[in-house]
N, C-alpha and C positions, 0 to 999 in steps of 0.2 A: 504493500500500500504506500509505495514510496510518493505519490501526488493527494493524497490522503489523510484526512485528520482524525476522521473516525468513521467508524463502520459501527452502526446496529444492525445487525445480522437476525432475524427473527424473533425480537426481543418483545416477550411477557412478563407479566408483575401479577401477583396473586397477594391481595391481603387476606389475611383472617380479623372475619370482625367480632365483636363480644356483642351485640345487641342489646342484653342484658342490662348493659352499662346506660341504654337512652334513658331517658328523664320523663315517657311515656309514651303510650302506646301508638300515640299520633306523630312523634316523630320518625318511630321505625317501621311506621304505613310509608312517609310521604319517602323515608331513605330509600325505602324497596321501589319506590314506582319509580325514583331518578337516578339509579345505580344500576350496571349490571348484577346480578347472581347470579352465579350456574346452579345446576341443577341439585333437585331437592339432597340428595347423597351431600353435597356441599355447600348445602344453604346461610354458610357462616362466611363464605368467601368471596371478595370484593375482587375481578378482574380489573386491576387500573391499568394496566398498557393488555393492547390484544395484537401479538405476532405485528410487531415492526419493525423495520427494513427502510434504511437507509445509506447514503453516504455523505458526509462532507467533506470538500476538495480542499486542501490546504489554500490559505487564503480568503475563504469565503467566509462572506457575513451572512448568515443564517438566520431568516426572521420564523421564532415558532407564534402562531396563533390559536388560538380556544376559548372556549367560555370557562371559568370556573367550575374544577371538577373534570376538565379532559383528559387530564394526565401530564399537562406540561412540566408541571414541574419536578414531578415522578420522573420522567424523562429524563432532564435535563440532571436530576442527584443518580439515574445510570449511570449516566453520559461521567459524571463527575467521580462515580465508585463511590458515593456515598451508600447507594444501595447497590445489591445484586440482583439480577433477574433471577424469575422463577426458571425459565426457559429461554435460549440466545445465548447470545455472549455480545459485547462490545469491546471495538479494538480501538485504541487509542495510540496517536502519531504523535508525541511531544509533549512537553510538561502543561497543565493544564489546572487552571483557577476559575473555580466555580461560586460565582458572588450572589446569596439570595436575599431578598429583600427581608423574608421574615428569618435570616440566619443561617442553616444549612450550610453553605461552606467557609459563611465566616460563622465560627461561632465564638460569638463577641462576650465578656462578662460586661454584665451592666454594672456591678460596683466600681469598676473600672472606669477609669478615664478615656476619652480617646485616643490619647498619646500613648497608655499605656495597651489601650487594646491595639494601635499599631503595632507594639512590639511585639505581645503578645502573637499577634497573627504572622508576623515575616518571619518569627522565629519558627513557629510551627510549619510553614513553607520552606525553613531550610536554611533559611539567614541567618548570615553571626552580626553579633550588636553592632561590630562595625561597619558592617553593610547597612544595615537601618540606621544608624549614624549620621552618614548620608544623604538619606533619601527622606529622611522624614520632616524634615523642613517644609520641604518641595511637596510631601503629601500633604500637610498639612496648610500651606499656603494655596494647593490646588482647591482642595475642599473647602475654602471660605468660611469656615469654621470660629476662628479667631481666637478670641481666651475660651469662649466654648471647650475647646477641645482639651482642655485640661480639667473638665468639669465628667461628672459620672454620667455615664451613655445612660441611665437610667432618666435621665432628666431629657434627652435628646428628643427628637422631634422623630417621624419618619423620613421625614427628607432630611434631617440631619444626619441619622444614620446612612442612608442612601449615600449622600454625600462623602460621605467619611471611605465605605466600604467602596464605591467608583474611584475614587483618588488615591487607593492602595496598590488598586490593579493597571493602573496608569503607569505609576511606578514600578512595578515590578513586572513586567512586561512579559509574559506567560506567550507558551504558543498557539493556546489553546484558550478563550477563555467565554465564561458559558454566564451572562448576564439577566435575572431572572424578576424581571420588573423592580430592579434597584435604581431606575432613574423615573420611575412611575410617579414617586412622591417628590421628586424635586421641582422648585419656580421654575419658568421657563428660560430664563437667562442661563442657571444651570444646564439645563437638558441640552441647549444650543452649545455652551460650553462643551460637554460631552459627547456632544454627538459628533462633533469636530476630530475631540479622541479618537473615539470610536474609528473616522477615517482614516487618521493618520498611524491605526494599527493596523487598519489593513493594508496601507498603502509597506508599511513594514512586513507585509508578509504574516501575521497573525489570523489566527481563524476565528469566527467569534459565531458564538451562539445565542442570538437577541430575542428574552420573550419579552411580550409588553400585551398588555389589552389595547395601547395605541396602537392605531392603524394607521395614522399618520406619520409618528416617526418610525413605525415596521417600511411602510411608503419609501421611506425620505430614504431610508440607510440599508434596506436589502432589495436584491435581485431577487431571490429564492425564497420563497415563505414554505412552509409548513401547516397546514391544519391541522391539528387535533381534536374529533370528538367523541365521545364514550371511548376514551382509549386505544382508539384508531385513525390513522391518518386519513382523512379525509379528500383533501387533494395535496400534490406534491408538485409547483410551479414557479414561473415568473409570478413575481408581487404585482403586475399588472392585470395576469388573469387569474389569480389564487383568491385578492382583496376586496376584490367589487362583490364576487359570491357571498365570504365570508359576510362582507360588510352588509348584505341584501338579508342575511338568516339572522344576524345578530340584531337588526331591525325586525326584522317578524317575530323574534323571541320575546325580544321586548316590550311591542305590542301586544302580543298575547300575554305576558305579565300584566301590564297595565290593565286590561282588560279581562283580568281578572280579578284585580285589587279593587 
């Protein structure tokens, strides 16, 4: 796979669920009607990815799409070896950083500061202190953070966090790296900031893996989208003929919510 960043090769995911655990009997009607389950023999188990097959080419910016609950991000903590599939395997071409909004591959302490969860995190990537040294200036003055970042992440905003964890992977310039709606909560001056990035990592030869519920900047920053629904790829395209679909269902879904409420 030497033009190759990764290969998912027939890849399923199987949770076991406790049902037990809902809080009443209406929440695990409405879970059953909006969830796979197979069959009665294993009625405790949630399919979230169903046999997928992929590749991506070294260099390319990879936009994933879905509604909440498709599997994206199940995907993407594959993709990252945070989890293992039930079934597949996934091949990985280069060293690879996987940044998620609610944590996953940064796993940040909130009594911690943000200077300290920098360290924290380059050190678990493989850095010695004098490497962060270096560069943490430079993260920290990217991130627009200020005396902020000396303060407990617990106090942090979500776009603060977003902030912090984009400005890491700036710096440490991975071959691989897999962004999972961490610029979702930033102002817009930010995301224009970043999406800049994002260019000039690919124009470095970096491969990047972009989910966002934005269509817009999915638009702006990828050739190639991805669909994901009920844990299968739905279509596999140019963002030109992938987004307009997407964007036509994700309007009818909506509609039909409102129009129910």
């Amino acid at each position: 796979m030497d033009d190759q960043a990764v290969k998912v090769e027939n890849v399923s995911l199987k949770f076991k669920l406790n049902l037990t655990k809902s809080k009443s009997s209406a929440k695990s009607f409405f879970f059953l009607l909006s969830h796979k389950i197979l069959n009665i023999s294993e009625r405790r188990t949630f399919l979230a990815l169903d046999s997928i097959s992929f590749e991506i080419k070294k260099g390319e910016l990879l936009g994933i799409v879905g509604r909440n609950g498709a599997g994206k991000t199940t995907l993407a903590r594959i993709i990252a070896g945070i989890y293992t599939p039930s079934i597949g395997r996934v091949l990985v071409n280069g060293k690879i950083n996987a940044l998620f909004s609610l944590g996953g591959g940064f796993q940040q302490n909130v009594e911690f500061s943000g200077r300290e969860n920098i360290y924290s995190y380059c050190i678990y990537q493989g850095y010695n202190k004098s490497k962060i040294d270096r560069i943490v200036d430079g993260v920290i003055e990217f991130s627009e953070l200020g005396d902020f970042v000396d303060a407990p992440m617990k106090t942090y905003s979500a776009g603060m966090k977003g902030r912090l964890i984009f400005s890491m992977a700036t710096y440490l310039k991975p071959d691989i790296i897999i962004l999972d709606e961490v610029l979702s909560a930033g102002d817009p001056s930010f995301q224009k900031k970043a999406g800049n990035i994002l260019e000039i990592f690919k124009s470095h030869g970096a491969t990047i893996v972009f989910i966002s519920h934005s269509i817009e900047m999915i638009k702006q920053h990828c050739k190639r989208v991805i669909w994901l629904d009920n844990g299968k790829i739905k279509m596999d395209g140019l963002s030109q003929d992938v987004l307009p679909v997407y964007g036509d269902f994700i309007g009818r879904v909506k509609g039909v919510v409102r129009r129910i409420s």
